[in-house]
C-alpha positions as CSV (number, residue, x, y, z in Angstrom):
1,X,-25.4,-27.5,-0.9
2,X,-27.3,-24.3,-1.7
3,X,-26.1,-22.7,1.9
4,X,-22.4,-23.8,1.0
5,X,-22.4,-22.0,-2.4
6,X,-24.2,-18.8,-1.0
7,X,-21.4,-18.6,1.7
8,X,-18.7,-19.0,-0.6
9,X,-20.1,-16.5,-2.9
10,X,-20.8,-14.2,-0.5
11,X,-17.2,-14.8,1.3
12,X,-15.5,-14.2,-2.1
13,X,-17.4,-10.8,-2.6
14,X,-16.7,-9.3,0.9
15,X,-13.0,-10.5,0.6
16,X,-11.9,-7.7,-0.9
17,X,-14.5,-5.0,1.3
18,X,-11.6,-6.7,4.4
19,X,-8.8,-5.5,2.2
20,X,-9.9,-1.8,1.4
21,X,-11.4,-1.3,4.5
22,X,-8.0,-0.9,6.0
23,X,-6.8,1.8,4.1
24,X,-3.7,2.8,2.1
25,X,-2.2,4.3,5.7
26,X,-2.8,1.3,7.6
27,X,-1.5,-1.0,4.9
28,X,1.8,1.1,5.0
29,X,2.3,1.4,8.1
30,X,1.9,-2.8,8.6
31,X,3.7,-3.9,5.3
32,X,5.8,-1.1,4.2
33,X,6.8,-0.3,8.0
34,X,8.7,-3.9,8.2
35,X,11.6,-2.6,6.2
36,X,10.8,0.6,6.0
37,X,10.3,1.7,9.9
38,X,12.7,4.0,12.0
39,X,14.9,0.9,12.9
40,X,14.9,-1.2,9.8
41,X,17.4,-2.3,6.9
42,X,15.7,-0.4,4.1
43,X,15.4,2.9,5.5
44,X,12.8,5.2,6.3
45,X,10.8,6.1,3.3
46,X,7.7,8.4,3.6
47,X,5.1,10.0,1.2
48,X,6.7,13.2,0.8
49,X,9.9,11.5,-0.5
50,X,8.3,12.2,-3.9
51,X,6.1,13.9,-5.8
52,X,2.5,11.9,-6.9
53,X,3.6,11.4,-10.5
54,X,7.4,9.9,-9.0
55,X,5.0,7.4,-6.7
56,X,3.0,6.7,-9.8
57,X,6.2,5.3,-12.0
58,X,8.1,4.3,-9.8
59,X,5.7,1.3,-9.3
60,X,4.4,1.3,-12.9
61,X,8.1,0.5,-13.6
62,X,8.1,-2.1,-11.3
63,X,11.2,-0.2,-9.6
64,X,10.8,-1.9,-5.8
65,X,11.6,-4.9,-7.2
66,X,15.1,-4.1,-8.2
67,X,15.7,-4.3,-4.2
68,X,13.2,-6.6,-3.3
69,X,10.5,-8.4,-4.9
70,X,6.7,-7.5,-2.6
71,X,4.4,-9.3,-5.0
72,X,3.9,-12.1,-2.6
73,X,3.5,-10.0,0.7
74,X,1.5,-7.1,-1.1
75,X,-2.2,-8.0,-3.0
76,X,-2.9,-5.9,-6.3
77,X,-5.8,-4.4,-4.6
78,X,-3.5,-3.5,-1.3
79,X,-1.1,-2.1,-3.8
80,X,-3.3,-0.4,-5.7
81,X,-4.9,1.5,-2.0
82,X,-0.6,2.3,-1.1
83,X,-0.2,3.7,-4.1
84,X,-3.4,5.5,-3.8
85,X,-2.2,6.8,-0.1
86,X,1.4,7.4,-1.5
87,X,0.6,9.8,-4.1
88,X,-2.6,11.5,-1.9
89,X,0.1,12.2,0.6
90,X,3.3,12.9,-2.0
91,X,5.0,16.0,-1.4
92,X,3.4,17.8,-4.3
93,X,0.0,16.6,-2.6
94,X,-2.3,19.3,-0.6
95,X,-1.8,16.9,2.6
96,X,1.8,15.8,2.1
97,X,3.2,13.7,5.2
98,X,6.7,13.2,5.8
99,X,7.8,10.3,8.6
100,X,6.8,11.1,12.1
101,X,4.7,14.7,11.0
102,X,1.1,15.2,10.3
C-alpha cells in the first residue's frame, strides 16, 4: 500500500514535467497544426500574425472559442507553454517566426 501511494504521488508530480518538456513549438506544431497546417480548414496561422500583447488578449478573451472551442484538446498548462511560444515568437518579438521561415 505504501509502494502504491508513492507511485501515484510521484506519477501525479512528473505529470506535468511530460507536458512542459515538449515545449510551446512542439505543442503547436501537434495541436495547433491540425487546423491550422498548410492544408487545413482553419488556415495557416503563425506567430508573427501578431504582436505579443495581440497573442496575450486574444486568449485572455477567450477569442478561439468564437470558432471553435480547444478546452478539451488543449491542457491549461499546454496552453499556458503556446501562449508562452506565441508571444516569444510574435512579430514584435526579437525572434519572430512566420509559417515555413526561421
Amino acid at each position: 500500500k505504501k509502494r502504491l501511494m508513492t507511485s501515484v504521488l510521484l506519477f501525479g508530480l512528473l505529470s506535468p514535467c511530460v507536458v512542459l518538456s515538449e515545449g510551446g513549438e512542439t505543442l503547436f506544431e501537434k495541436k495547433c497544426g491540425q487546423c491550422h497546417g498548410a492544408d487545413q480548414e482553419a488556415g495557416v496561422v503563425s506567430p508573427a500574425k501578431y504582436a505579443s500583447v495581440q497573442w496575450q488578449r486574444y486568449f485572455d478573451r477567450n477569442r478561439h472559442k468564437r470558432k471553435a472551442d480547444i478546452s478539451g484538446l488543449i491542457s491549461p498548462e499546454e496552453l499556458e507553454l503556446l501562449i508562452s511560444y506565441l508571444k516569444n515568437h510574435a512579430a514584435d518579438s526579437n525572434k519572430p517566426i512566420a509559417m515555413g521561415v526561421r
